[in-house]
C-alpha positions in Angstrom: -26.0 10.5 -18.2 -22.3 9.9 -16.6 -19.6 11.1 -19.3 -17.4 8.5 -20.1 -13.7 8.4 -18.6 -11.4 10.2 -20.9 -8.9 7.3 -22.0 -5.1 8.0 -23.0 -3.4 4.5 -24.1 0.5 4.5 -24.3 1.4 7.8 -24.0 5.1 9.1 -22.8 5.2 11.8 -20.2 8.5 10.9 -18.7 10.3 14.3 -17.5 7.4 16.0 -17.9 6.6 19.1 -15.4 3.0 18.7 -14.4 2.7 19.9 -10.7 -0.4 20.8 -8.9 -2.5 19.2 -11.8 -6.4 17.9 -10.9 -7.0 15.2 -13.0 -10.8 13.6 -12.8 -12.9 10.5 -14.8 -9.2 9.5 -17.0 -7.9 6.1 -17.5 -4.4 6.0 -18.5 -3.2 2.8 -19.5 0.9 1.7 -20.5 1.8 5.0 -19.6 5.0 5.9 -19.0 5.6 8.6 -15.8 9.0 8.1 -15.6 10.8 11.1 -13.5 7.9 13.4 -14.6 7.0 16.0 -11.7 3.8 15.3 -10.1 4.3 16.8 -7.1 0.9 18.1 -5.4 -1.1 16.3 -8.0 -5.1 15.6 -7.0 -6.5 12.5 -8.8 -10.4 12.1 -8.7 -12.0 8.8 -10.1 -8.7 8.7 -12.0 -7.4 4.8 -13.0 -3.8 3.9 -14.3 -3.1 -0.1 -15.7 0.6 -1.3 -16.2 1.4 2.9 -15.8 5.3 3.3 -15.0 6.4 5.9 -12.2 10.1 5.4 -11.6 11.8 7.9 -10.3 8.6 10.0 -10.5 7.6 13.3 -7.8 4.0 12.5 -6.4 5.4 14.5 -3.3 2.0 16.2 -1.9 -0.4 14.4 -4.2 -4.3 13.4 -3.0 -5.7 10.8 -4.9 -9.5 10.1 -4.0 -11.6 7.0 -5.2 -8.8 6.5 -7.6 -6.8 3.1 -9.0 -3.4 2.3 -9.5 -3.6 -1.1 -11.2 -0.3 -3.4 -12.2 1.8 0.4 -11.9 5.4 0.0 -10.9 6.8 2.8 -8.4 10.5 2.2 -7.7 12.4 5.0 -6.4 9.1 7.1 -6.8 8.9 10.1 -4.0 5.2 9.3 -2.3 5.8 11.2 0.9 3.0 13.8 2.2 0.6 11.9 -0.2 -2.8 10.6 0.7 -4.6 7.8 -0.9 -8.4 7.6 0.2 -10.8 4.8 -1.0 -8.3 3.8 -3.7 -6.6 0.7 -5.4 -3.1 -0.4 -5.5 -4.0 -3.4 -6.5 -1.0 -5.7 -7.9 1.4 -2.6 -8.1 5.2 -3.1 -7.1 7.3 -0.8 -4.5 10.8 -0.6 -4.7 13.1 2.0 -2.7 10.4 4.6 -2.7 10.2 7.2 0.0 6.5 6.6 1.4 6.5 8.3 4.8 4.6 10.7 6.1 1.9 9.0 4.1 -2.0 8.3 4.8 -3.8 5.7 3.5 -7.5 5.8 4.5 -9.4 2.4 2.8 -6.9 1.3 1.0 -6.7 -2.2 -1.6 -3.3 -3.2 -1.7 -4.1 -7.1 -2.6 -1.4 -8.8 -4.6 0.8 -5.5 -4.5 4.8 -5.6 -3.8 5.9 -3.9 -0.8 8.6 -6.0 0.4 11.4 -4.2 2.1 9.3 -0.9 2.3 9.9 1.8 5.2 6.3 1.7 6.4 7.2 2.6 10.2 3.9 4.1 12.0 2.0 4.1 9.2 -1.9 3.7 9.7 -3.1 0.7 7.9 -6.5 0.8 9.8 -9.2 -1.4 7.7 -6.8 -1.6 4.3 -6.9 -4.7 2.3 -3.6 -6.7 1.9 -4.5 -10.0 0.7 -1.8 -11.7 -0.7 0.2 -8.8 -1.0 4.5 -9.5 -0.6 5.4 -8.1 2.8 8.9 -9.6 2.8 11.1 -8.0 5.2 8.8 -4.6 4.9 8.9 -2.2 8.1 5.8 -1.4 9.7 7.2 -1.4 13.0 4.9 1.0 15.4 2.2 0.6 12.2 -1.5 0.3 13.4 -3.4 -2.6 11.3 -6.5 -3.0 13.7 -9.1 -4.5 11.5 -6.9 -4.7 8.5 -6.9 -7.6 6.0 -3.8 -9.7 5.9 -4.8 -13.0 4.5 -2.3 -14.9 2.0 -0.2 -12.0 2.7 3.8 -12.9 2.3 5.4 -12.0 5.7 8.6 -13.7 6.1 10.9 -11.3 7.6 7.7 -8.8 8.1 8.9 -5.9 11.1 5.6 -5.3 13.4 7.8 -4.6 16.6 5.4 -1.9 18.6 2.5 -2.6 15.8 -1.3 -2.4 16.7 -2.6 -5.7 15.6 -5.7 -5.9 17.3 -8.9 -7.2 15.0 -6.5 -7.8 11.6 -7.1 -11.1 9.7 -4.0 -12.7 9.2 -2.5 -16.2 8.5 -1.1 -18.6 11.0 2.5 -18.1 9.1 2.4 -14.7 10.2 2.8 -15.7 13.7 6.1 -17.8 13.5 7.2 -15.3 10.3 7.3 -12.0 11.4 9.1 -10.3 14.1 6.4 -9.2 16.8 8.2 -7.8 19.8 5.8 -5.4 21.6 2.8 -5.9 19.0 -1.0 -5.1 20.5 -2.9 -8.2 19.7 -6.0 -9.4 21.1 -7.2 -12.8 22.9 -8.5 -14.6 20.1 -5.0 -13.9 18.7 -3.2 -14.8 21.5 -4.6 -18.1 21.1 -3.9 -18.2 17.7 -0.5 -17.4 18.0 0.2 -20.0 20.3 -1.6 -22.7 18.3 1.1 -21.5 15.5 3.9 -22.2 17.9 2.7 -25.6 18.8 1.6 -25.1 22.3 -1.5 -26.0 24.6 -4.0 -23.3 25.9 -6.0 -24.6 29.0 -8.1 -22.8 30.7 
């Protein structure tokens, strides 16, 4: 039989020094991360809810089928991280340095990243339904495939972006700034629907 997670409820590890950690099967819920060192940390099944990581070090870290639910990051150091098969769902980014960073089938439905620095990052197949992509930069980012629907985008940088296969709204097309973007046909027409014009053959 499956052990059940270990669960830690409102506990207070801000400046704590916990680098190169490996946590596994732990919930942590209203915790509070707060300029604790996490650098290099490896999550594995691990799920945080309303968890707060301001001004926290996760340079380095690997998080695998792991959650972040409701968390807030601002000013958090995320660079060199990787986040495979996980959830952001609903968490908020605020002047965090994300890049380098890989994100390999990735929920970030209803999650804040307005204004983020996302240039060239690799979005391939990652949910962000409904997320708040206000005046984010993902110019050069590829989002083939990836899931854009209800997504907030006024603003939104794609200049350079790989677009080809995403599912996104008609806003997006008369929103964001697309200079350059790969799209394919079936968008093409799309995006000129948006606009208001004719497509004959």
């Amino acid at each position: 039989m499956a052990q059940e997670p270990e669960q830690i409820v409102g506990e207070d590890y801000s400046d704590a020094r916990l680098p190169r950690q490996h946590w596994q099967d732990r919930h942590y819920t209203g915790c509070n991360f707060r300029d604790a060192d996490l650098s290099e940390l490896r999550t594995e099944r691990v799920v945080f809810t309303d968890c707060d990581f301001t001004g926290a070090d996760l340079t380095g870290s690997h998080h695998e089928a792991s959650a972040f639910r409701s968390c807030t990051f601002t000013r958090t150091r995320l660079w060199h991280s990787t986040f495979r098969s996980s959830t952001l769902l609903g968490s908020s980014f605020v002047d965090c340095r994300l890049r380098p960073i890989v994100f390999e089938d990735v929920d970030f439905t209803l999650a804040s990243l307005g204004r983020a620095d996302l240039r060239g990052a690799d979005l391939t197949d990652c949910r962000l339904r409904e997320a708040n992509l206000v005046e984010a930069d993902l110019r050069k980012a590829v989002l083939q495939s990836a899931d854009l629907n209800g997504a907030r985008t006024a603003g939104l940088r794609l200049e350079g972006a790989d677009l080809r296969g995403a599912h996104v709204d008609a806003a997006l097309w008369t929103s964001a700034k697309l200079d350059q973007a790969k799209i394919e046909m079936t968008q093409a027409i799309a995006m000129a629907s948006a606009l208001g014009l004719v497509v004959e053959p």
